[in-house]
C-alpha positions, -999 to 999 in steps of 0.1 A, spaced: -606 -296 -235 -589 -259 -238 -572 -244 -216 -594 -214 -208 -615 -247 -196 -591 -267 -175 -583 -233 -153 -618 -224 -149 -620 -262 -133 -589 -260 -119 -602 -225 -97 -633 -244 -87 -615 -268 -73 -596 -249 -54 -624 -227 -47 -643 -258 -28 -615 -273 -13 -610 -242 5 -643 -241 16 -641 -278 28 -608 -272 52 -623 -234 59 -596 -219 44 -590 -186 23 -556 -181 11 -545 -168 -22 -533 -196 -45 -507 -196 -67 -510 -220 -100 -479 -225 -119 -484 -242 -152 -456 -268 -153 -443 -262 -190 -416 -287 -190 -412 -309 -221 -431 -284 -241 -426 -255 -265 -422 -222 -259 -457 -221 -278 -473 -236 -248 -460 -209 -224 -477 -181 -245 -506 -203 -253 -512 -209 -212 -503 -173 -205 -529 -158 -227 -557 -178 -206 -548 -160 -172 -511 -187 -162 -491 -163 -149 -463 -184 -134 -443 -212 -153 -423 -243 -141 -391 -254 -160 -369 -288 -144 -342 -284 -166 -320 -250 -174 -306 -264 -204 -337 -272 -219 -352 -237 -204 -323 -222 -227 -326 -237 -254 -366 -228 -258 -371 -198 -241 -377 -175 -261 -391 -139 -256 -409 -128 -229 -419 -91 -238 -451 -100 -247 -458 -118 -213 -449 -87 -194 -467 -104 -156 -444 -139 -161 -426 -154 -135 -402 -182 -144 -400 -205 -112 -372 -234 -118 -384 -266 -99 -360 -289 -111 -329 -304 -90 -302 -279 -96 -260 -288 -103 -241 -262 -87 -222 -258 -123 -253 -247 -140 -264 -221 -112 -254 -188 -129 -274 -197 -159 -304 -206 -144 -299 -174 -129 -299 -154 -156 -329 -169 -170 -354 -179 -139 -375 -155 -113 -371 -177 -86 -353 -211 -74 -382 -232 -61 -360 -269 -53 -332 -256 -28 -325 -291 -13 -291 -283 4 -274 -256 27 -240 -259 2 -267 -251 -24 -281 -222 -5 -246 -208 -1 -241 -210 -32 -269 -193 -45 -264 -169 -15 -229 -158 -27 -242 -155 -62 -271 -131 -50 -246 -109 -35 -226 -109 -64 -253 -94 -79 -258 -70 -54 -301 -88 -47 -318 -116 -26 -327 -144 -46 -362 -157 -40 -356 -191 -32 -379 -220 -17 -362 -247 4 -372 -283 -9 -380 -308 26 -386 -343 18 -416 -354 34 -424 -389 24 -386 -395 36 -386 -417 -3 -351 -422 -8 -351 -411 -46 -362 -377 -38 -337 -351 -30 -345 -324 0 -344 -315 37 -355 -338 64 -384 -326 84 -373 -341 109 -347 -312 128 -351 -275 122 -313 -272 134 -303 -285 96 -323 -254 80 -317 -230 106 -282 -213 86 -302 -211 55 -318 -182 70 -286 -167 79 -274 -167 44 -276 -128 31 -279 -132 -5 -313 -151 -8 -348 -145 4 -362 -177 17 -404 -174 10 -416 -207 22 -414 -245 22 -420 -270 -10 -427 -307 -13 -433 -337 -36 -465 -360 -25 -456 -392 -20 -458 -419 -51 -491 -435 -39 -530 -437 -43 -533 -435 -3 -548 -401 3 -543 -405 40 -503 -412 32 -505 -375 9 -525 -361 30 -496 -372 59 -471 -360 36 -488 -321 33 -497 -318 69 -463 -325 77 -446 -294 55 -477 -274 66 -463 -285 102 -422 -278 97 -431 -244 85 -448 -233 116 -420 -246 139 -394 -231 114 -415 -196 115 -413 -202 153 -377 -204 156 -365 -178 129 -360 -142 136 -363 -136 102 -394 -125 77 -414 -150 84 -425 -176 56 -458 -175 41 -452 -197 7 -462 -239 9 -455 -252 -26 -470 -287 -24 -498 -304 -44 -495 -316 -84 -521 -327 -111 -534 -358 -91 -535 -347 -58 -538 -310 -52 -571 -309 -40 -556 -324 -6 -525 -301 -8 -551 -272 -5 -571 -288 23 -539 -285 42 -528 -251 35 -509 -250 4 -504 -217 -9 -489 -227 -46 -500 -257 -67 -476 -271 -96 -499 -286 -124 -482 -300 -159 -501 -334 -168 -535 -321 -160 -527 -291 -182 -510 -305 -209 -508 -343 -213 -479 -361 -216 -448 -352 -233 -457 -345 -268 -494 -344 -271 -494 -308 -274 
């Protein structure tokens, strides 16, 4: 199936999802290019993909290529990011979408006001609590509470990883719960309040919408598996 095809899908999917939880929000898809050439980017831009997600700066280097033809890109990095290859990612991605630690968020803070800008981060929360996954707790706002004291970043909502299960009621559990921690967080903050919930992947972002997720993160649907395109 083309891609022009699997978006189309992909929209009416959201489209009834939203009507099924009575919700309206705009959604943001972001084609998960990882593992594929920079071919695929311009081939998933020129069907309406607008935002891209790269795991891995190295990688990200060594295929991005130019962008001037894709003037409305954004290059979101959703990986797990080491402190040592912060400037580069940097220099190369729109926003940092995996901020699992406050030594990270200072980090990318001081680097922001380096550059004299607020770096548009989303803070990563762990809500399946799976020990292999890296993240925030939702458990105590206390822990986040001096990210949103940092100066040099822009903090624009929560993101999650479903859980590894077939259990709808365990994802669905999973979503409610970041849907949940942002609201007390938006309580508690005198800050710009966040808007962004980054949850929901190829197999179970239909539920991530039901429960208020404002961005979606789809690779597998999209693409295959590593290689096939």
């Amino acid at each position: 199936m083309e891609l022009k095809n699997k978006l189309e899908i992909v929209k009416n999917n959201i489209s009834l999802a939203q009507k099924r939880a009575g919700l309206y929000n705009d959604i943001e898809i972001v084609a998960v290019t990882k593992t594929h050439s920079f071919n695929i980017i311009k081939k998933a831009y020129d069907v309406g993909f607008f935002s891209i997600g790269e795991n891995k700066v190295q990688e990200a280097l060594n295929k991005f290529e130019s962008f001037k033809e894709m003037p409305l890109i954004k290059k979101r990095f959703i990986g797990h990011l080491q402190s040592n290859k912060l400037k580069k990612c940097l220099d190369i991605f729109d926003t940092i979408d995996s901020v699992d630690s406050l030594k990270l968020v200072k980090k990318i803070s001081r680097a922001g006001e380096s550059l004299g800008k607020k770096i548009p981060i989303l803070l990563e929360i762990n809500t399946s609590k799976e020990e292999q996954k890296y993240g925030f707790l939702p458990t105590k706002t206390e822990a986040l509470l001096p990210c949103f004291e940092e100066i040099g970043v822009e903090i624009k909502g929560l993101m999650t990883v479903g859980p590894l299960t077939q259990e709808k009621k365990e994802i669905r559990s999973s979503f409610s719960r970041l849907r949940e921690f942002k609201d007390k967080l938006n309580s508690e903050i005198n800050h710009k309040k966040m808007k962004t919930l980054s949850m929901g992947m190829s197999n179970d972002y239909e539920i991530a919408i039901e429960e208020g997720s404002t961005m979606i993160r789809l690779g597998t649907y999209l693409f295959g598996k590593r290689g096939i395109l």
